[in-house]
N, CA, C and O atoms as a Tripos MOL2 file, in Angstrom:
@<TRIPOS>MOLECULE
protein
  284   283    71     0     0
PROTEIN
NO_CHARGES

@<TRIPOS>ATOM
      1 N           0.8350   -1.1810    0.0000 N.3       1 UNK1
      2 CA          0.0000    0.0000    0.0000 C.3       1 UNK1
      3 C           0.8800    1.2440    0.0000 C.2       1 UNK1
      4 O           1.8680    1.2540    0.7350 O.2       1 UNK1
      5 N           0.6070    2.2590   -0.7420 N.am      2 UNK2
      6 CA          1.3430    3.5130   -0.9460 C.3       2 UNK2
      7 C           0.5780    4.4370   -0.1840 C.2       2 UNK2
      8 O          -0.6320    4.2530   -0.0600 O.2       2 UNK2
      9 N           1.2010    5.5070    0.3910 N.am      3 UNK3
     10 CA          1.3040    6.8290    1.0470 C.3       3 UNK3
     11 C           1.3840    7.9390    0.5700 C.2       3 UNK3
     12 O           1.6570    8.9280    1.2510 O.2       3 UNK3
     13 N           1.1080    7.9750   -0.9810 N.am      4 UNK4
     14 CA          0.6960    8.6400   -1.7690 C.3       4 UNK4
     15 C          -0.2860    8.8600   -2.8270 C.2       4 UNK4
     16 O          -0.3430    8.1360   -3.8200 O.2       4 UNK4
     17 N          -1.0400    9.8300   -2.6270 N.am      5 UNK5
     18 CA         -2.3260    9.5030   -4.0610 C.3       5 UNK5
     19 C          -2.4460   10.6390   -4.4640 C.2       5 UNK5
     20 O          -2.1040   11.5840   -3.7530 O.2       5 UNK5
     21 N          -3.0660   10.8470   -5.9490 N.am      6 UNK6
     22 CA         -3.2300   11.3830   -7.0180 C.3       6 UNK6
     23 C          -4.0750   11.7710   -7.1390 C.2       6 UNK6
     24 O          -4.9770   11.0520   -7.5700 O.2       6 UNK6
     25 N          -4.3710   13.3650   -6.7910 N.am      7 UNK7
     26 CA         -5.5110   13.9380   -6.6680 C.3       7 UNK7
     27 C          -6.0420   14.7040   -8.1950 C.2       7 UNK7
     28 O          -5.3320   14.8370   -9.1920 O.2       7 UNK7
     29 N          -7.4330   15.1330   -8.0530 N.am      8 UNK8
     30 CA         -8.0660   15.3140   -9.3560 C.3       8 UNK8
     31 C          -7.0060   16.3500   -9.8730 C.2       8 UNK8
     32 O          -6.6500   16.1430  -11.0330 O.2       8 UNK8
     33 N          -6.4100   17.4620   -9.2190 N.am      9 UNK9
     34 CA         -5.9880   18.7130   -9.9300 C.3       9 UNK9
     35 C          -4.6920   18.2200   -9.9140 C.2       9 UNK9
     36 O          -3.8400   19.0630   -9.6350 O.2       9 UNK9
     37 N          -4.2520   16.9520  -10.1630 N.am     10 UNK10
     38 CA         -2.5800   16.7210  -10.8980 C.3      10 UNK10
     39 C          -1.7490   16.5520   -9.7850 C.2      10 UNK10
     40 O          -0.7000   15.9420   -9.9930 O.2      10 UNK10
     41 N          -2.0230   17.0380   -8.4110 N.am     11 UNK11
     42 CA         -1.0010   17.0440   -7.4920 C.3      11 UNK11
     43 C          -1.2200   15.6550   -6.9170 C.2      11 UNK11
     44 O          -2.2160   14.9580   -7.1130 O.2      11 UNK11
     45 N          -0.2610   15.3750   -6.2550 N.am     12 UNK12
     46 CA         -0.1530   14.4750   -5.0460 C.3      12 UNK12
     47 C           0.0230   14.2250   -3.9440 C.2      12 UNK12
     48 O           1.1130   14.6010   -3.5140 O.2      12 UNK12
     49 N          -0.8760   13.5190   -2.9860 N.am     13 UNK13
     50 CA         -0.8870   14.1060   -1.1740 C.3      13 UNK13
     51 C          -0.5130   13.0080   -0.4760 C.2      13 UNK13
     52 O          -1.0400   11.9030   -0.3470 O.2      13 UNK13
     53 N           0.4980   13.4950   -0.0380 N.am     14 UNK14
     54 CA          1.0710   12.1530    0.9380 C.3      14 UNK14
     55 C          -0.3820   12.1540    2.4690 C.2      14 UNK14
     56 O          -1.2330   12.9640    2.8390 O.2      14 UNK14
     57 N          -0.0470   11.0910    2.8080 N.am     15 UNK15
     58 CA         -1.1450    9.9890    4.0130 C.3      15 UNK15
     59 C          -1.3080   11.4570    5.1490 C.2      15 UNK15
     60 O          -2.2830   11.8790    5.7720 O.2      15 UNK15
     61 N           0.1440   11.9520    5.0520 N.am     16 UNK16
     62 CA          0.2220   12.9410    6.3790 C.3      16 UNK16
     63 C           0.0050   13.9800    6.2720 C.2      16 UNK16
     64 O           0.4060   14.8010    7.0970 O.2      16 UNK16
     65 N          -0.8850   14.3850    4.9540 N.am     17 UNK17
     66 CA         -1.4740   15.3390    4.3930 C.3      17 UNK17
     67 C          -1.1500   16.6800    3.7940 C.2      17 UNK17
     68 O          -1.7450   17.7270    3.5430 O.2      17 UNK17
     69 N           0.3820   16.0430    3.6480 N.am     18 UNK18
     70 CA          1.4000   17.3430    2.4510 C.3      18 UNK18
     71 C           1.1750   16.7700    1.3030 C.2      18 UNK18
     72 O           1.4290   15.6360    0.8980 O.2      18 UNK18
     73 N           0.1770   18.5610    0.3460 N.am     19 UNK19
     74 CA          0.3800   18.1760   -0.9370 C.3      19 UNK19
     75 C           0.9310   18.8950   -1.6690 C.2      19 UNK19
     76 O           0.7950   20.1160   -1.5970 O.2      19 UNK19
     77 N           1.6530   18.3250   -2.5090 N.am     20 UNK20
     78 CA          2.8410   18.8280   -3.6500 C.3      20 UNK20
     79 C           2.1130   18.9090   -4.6780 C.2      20 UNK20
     80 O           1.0420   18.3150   -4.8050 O.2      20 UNK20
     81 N           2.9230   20.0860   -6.0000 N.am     21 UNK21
     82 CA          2.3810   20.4940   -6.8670 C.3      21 UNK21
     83 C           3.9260   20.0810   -7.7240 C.2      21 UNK21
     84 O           4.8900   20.8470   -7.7150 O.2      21 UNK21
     85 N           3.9210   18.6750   -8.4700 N.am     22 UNK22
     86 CA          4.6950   18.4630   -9.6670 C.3      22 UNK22
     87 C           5.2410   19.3980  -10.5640 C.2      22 UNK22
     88 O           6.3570   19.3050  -11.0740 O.2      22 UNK22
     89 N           4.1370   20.6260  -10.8090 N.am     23 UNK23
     90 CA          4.2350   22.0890  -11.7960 C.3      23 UNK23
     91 C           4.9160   22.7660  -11.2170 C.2      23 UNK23
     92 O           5.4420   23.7280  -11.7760 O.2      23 UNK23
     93 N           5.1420   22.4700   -9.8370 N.am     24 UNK24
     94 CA          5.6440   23.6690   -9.2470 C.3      24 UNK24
     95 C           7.1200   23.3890   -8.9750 C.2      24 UNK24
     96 O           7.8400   24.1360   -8.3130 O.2      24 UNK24
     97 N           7.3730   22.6360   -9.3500 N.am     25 UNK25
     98 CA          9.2000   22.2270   -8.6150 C.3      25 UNK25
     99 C           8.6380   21.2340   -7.6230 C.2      25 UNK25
    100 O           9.4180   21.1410   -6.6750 O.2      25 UNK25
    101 N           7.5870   20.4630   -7.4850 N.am     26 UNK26
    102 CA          7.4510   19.9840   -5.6320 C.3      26 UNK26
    103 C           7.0510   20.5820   -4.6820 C.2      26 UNK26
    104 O           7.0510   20.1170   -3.5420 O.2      26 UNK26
    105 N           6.5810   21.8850   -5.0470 N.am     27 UNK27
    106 CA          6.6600   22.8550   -3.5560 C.3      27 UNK27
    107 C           5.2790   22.4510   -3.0660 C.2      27 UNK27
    108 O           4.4050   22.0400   -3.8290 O.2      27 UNK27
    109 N           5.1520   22.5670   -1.9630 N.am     28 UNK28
    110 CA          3.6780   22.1390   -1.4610 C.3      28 UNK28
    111 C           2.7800   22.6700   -1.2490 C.2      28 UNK28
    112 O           3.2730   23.5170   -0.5040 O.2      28 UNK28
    113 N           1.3780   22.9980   -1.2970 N.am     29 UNK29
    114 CA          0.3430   23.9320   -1.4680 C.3      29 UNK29
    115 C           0.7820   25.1410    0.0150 C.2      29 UNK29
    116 O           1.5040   24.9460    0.9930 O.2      29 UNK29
    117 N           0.1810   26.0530   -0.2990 N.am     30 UNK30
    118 CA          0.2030   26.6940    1.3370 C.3      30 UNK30
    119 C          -0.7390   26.1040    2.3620 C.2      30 UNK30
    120 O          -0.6160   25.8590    3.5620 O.2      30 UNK30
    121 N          -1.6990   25.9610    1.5090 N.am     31 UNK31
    122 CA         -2.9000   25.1410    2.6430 C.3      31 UNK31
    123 C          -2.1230   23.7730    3.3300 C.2      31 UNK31
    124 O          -1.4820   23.7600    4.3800 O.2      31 UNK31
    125 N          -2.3070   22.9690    2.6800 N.am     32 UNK32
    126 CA         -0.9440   21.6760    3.3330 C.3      32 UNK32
    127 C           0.0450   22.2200    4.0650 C.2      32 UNK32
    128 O           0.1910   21.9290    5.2520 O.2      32 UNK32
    129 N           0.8590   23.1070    3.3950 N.am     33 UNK33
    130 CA          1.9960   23.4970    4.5870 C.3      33 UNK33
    131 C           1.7730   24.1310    5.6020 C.2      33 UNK33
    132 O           2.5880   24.2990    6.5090 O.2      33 UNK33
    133 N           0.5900   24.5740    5.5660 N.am     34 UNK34
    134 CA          0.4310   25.4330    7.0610 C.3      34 UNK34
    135 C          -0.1120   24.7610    7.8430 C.2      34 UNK34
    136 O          -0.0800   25.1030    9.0250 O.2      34 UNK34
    137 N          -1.0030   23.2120    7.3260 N.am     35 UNK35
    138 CA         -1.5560   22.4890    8.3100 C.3      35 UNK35
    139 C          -0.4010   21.5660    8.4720 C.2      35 UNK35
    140 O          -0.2650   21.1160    9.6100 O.2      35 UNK35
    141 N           0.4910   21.1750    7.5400 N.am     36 UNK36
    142 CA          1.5070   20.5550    7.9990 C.3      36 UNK36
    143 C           2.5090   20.5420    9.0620 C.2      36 UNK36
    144 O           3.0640   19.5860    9.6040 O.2      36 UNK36
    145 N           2.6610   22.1490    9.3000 N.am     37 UNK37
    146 CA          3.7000   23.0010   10.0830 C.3      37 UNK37
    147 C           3.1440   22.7400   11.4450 C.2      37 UNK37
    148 O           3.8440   22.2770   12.3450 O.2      37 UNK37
    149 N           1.7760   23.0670   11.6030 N.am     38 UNK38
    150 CA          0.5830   23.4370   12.3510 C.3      38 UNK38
    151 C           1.1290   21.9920   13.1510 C.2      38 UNK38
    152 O           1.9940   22.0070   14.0270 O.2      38 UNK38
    153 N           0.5550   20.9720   12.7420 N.am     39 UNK39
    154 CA          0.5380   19.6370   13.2360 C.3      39 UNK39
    155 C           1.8110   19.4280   13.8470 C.2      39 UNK39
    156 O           1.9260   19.3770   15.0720 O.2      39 UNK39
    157 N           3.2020   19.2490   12.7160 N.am     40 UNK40
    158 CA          4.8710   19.3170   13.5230 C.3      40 UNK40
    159 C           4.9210   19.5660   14.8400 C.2      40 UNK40
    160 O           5.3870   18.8230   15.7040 O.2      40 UNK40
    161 N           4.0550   21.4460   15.0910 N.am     41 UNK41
    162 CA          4.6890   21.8210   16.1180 C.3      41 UNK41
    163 C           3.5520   21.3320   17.5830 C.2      41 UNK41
    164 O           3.9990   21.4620   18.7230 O.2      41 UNK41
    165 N           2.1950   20.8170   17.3740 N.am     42 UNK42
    166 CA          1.6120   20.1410   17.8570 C.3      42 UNK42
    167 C           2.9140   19.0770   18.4130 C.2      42 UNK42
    168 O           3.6920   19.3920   19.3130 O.2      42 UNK42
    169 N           2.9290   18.4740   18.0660 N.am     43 UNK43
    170 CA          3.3960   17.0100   18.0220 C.3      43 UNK43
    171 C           5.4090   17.2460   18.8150 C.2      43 UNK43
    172 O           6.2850   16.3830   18.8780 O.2      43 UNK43
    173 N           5.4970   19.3260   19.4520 N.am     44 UNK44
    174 CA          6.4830   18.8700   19.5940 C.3      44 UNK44
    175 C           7.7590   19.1840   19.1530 C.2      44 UNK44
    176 O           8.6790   19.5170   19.9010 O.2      44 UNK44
    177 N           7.8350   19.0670   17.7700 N.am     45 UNK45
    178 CA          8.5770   19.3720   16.5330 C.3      45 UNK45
    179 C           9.1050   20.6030   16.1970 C.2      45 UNK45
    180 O           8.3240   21.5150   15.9260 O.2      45 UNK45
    181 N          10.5240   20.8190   16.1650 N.am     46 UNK46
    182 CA         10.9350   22.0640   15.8270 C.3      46 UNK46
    183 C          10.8480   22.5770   14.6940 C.2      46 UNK46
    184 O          10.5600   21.6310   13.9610 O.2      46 UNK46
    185 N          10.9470   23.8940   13.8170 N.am     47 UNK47
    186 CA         10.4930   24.0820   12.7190 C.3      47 UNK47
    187 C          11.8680   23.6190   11.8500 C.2      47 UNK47
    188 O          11.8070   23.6770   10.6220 O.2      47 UNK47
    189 N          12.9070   23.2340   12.4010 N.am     48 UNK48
    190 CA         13.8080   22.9800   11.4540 C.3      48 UNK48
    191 C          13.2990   21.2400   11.0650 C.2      48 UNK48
    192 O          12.8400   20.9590    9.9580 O.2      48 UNK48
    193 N          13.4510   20.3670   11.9950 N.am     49 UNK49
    194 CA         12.5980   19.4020   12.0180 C.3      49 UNK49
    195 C          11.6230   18.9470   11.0700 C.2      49 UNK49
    196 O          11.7500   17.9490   10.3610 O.2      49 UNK49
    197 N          10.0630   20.1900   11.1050 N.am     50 UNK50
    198 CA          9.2950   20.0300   10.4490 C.3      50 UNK50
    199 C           9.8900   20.5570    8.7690 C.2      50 UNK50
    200 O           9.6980   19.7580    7.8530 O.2      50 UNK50
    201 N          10.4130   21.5570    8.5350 N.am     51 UNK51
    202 CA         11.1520   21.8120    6.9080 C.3      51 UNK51
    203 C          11.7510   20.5690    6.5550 C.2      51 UNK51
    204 O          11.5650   20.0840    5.4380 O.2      51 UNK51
    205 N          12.4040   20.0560    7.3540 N.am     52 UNK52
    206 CA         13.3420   18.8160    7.0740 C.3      52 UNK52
    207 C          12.1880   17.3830    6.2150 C.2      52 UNK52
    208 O          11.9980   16.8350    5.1290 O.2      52 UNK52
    209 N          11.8140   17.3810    7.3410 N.am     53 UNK53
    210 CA         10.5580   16.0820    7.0250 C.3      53 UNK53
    211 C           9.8780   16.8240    5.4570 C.2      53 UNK53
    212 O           9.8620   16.0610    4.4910 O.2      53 UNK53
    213 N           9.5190   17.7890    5.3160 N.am     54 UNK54
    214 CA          8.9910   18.5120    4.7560 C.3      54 UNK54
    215 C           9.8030   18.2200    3.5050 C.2      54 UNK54
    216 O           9.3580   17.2450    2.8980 O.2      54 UNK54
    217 N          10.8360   18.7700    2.9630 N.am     55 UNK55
    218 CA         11.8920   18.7280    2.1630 C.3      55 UNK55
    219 C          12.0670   16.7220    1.4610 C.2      55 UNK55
    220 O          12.0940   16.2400    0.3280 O.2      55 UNK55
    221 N          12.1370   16.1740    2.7510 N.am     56 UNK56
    222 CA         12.1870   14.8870    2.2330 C.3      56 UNK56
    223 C          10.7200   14.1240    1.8130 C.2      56 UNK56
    224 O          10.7160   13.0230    1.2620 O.2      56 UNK56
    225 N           9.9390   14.5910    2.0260 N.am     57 UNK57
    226 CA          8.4840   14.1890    1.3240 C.3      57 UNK57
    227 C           8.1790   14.5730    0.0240 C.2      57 UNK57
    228 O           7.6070   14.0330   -0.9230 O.2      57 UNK57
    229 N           8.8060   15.8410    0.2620 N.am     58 UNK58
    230 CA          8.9680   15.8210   -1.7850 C.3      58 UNK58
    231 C           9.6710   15.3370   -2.3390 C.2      58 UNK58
    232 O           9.3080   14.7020   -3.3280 O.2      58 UNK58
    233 N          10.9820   15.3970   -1.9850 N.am     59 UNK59
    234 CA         12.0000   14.1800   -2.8340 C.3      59 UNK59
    235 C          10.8660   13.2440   -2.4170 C.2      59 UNK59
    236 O           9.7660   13.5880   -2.8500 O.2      59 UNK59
    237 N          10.8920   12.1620   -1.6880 N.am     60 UNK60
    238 CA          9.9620   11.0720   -2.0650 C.3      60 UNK60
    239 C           8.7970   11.1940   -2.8140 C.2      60 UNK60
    240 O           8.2840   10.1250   -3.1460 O.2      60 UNK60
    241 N           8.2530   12.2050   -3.1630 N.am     61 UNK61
    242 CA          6.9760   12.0560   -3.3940 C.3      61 UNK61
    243 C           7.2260   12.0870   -4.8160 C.2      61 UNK61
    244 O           6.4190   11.4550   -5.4970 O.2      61 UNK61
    245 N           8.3900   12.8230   -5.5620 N.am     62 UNK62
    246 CA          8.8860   13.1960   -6.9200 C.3      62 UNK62
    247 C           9.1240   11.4450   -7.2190 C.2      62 UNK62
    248 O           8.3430   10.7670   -7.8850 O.2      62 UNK62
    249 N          10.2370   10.9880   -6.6370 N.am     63 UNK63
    250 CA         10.9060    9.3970   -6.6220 C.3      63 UNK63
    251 C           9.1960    8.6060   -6.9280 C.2      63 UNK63
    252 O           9.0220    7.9350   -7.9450 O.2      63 UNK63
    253 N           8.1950    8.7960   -6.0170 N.am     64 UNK64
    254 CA          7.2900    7.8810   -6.1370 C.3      64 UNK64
    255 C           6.9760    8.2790   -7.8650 C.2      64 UNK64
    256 O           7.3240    7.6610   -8.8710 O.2      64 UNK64
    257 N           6.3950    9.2150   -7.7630 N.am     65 UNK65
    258 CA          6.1520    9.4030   -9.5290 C.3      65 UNK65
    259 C           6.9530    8.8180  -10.3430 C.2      65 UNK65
    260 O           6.5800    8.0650  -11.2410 O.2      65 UNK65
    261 N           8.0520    9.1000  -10.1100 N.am     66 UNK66
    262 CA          8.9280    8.3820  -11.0740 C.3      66 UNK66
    263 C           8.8080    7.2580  -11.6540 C.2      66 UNK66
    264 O           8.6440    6.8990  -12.8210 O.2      66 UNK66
    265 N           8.9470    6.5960  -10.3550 N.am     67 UNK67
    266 CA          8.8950    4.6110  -10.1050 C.3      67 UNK67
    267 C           7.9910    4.3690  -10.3300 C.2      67 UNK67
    268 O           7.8390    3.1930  -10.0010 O.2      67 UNK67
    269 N           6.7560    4.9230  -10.9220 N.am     68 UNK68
    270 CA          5.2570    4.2270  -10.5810 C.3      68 UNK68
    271 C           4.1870    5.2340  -11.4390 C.2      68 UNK68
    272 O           2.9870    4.9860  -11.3210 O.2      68 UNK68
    273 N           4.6260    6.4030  -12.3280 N.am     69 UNK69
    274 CA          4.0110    6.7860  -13.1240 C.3      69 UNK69
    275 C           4.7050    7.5200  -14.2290 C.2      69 UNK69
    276 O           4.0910    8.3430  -14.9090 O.2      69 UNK69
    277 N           5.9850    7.2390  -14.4280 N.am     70 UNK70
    278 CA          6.1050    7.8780  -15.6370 C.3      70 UNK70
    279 C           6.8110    6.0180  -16.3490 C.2      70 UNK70
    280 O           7.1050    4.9800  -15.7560 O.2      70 UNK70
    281 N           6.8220    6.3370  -17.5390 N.am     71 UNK71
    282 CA          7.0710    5.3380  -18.9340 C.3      71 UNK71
    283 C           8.1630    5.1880  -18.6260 C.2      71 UNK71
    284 O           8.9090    4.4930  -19.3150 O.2      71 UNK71
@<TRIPOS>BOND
     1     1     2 1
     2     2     3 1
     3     3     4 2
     4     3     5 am
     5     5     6 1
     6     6     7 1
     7     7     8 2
     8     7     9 am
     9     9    10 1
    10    10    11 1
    11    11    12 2
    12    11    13 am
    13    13    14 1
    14    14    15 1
    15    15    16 2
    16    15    17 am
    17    17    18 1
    18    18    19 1
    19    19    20 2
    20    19    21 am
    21    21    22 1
    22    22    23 1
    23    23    24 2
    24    23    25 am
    25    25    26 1
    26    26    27 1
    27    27    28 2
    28    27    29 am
    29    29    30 1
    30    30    31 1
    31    31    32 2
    32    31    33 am
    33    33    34 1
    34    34    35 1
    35    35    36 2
    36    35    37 am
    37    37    38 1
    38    38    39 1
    39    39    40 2
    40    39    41 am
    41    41    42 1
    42    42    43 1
    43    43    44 2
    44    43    45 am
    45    45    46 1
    46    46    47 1
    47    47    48 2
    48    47    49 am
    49    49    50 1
    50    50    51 1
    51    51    52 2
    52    51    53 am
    53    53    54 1
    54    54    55 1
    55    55    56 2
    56    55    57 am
    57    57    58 1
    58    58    59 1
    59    59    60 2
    60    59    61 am
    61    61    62 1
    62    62    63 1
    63    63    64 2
    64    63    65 am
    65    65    66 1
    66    66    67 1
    67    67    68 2
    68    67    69 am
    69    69    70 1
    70    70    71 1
    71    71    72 2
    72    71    73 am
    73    73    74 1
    74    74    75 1
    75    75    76 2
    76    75    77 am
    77    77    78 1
    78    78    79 1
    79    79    80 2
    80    79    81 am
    81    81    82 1
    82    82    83 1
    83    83    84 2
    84    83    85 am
    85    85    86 1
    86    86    87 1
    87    87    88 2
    88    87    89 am
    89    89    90 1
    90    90    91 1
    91    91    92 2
    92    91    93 am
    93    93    94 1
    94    94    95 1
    95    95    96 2
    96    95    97 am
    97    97    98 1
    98    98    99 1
    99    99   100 2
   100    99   101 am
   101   101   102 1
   102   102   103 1
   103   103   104 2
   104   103   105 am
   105   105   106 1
   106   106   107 1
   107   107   108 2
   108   107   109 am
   109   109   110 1
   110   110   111 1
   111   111   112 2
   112   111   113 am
   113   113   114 1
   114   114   115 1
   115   115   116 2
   116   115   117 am
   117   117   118 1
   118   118   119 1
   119   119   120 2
   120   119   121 am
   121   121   122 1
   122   122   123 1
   123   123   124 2
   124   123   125 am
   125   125   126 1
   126   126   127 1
   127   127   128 2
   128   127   129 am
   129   129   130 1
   130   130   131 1
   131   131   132 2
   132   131   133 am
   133   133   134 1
   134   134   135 1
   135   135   136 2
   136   135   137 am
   137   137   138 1
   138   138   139 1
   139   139   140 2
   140   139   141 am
   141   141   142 1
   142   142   143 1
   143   143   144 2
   144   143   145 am
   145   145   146 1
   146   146   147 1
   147   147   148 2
   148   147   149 am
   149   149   150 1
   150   150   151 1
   151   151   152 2
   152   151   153 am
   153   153   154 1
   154   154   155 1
   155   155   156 2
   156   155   157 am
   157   157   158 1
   158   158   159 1
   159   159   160 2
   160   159   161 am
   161   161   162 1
   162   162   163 1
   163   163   164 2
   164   163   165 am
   165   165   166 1
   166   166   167 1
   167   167   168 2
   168   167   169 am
   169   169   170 1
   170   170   171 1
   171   171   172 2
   172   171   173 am
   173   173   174 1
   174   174   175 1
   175   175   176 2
   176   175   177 am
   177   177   178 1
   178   178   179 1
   179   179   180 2
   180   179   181 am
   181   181   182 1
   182   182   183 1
   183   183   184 2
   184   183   185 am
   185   185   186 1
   186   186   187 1
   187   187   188 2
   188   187   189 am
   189   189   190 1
   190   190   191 1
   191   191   192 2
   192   191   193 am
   193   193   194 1
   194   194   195 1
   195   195   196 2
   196   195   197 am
   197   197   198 1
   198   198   199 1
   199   199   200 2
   200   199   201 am
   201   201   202 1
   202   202   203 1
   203   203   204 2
   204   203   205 am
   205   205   206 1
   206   206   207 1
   207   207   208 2
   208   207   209 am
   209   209   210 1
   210   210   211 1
   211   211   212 2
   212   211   213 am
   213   213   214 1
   214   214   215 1
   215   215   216 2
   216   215   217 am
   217   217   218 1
   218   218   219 1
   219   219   220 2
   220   219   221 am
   221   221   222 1
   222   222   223 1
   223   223   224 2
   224   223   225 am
   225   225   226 1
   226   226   227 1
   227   227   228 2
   228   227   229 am
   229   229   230 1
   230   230   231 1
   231   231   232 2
   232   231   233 am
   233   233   234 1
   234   234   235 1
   235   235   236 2
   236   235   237 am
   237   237   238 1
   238   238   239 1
   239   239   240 2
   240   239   241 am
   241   241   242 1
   242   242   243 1
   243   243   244 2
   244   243   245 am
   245   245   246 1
   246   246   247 1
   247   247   248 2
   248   247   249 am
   249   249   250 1
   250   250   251 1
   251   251   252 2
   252   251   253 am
   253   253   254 1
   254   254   255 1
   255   255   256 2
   256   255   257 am
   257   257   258 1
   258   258   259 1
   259   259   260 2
   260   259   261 am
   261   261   262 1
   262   262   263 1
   263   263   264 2
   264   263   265 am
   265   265   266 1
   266   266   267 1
   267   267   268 2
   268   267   269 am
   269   269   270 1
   270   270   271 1
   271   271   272 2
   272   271   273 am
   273   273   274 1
   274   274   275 1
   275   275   276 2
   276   275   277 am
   277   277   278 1
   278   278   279 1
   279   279   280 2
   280   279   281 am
   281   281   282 1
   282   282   283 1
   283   283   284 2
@<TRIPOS>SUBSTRUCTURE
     1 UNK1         2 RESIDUE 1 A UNK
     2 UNK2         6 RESIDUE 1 A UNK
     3 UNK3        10 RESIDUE 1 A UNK
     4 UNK4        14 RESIDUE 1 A UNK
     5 UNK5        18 RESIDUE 1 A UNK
     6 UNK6        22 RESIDUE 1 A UNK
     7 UNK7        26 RESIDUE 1 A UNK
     8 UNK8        30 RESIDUE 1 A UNK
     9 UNK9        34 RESIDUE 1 A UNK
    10 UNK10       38 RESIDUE 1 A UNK
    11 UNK11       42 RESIDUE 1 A UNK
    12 UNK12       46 RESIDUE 1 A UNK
    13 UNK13       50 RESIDUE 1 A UNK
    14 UNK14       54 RESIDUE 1 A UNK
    15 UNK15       58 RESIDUE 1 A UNK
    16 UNK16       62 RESIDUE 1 A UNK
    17 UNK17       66 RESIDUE 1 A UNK
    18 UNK18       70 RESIDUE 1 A UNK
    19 UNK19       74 RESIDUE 1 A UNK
    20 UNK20       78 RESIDUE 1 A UNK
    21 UNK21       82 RESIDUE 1 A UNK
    22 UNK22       86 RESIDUE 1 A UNK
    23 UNK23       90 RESIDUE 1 A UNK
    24 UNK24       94 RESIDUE 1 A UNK
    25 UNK25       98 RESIDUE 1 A UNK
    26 UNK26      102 RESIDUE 1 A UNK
    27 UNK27      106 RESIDUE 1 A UNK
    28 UNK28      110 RESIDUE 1 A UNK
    29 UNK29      114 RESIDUE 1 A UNK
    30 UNK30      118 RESIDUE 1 A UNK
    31 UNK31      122 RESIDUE 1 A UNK
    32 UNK32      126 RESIDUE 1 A UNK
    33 UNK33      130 RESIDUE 1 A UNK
    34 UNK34      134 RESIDUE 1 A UNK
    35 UNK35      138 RESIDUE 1 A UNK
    36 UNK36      142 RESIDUE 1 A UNK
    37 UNK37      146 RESIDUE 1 A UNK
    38 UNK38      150 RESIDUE 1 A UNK
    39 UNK39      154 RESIDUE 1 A UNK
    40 UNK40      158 RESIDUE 1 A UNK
    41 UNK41      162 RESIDUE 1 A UNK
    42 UNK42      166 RESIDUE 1 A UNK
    43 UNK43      170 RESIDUE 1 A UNK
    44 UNK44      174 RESIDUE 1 A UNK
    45 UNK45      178 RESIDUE 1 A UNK
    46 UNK46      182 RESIDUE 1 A UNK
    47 UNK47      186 RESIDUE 1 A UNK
    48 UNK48      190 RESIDUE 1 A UNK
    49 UNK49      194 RESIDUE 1 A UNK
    50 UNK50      198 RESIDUE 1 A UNK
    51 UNK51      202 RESIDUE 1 A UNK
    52 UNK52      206 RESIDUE 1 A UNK
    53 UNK53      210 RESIDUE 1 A UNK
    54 UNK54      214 RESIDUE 1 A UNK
    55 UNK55      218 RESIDUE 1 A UNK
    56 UNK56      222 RESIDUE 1 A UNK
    57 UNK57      226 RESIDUE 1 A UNK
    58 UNK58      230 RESIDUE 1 A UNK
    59 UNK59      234 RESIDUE 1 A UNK
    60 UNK60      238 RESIDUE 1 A UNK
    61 UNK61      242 RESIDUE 1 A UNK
    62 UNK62      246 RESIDUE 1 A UNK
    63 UNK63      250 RESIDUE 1 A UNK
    64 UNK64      254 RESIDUE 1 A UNK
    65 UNK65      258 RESIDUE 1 A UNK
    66 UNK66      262 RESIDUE 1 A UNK
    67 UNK67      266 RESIDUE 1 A UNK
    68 UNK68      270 RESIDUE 1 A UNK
    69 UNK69      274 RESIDUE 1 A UNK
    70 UNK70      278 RESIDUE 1 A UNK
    71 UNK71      282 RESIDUE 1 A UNK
């Protein structure tokens, strides 16, 4: 089972509810990142922390496309 899905407007939202915009370089909506950030610091999490995690969900999330939707 994957931790990523393919939403109607082209992007893709990881399980933990960061979604990336492929068009955009990867960068992740503001709405997602602010609930993303939001949650991190819930949970604790420093903001370098949360960028970090942040940063590596798009590399993965780019890698998943790769492996699993392009030719």
């Amino acid at each position: 089972m994957t931790t990523w899905y393919i939403l109607p407007n082209g992007n893709i939202k990881h399980a933990d509810g960061l979604e990336l915009q492929p068009e955009e370089d990867w960068f992740p909506t503001a709405e997602s990142m602010a609930s993303f950030t939001e949650r991190g610091r819930v949970l604790g999490q420093s903001d370098v922390q949360i960028i970090k995690h942040m940063m590596d969900l798009a590399r993965d999330g780019e890698k998943w496309v790769q492996d699993n939707l392009s030719e």
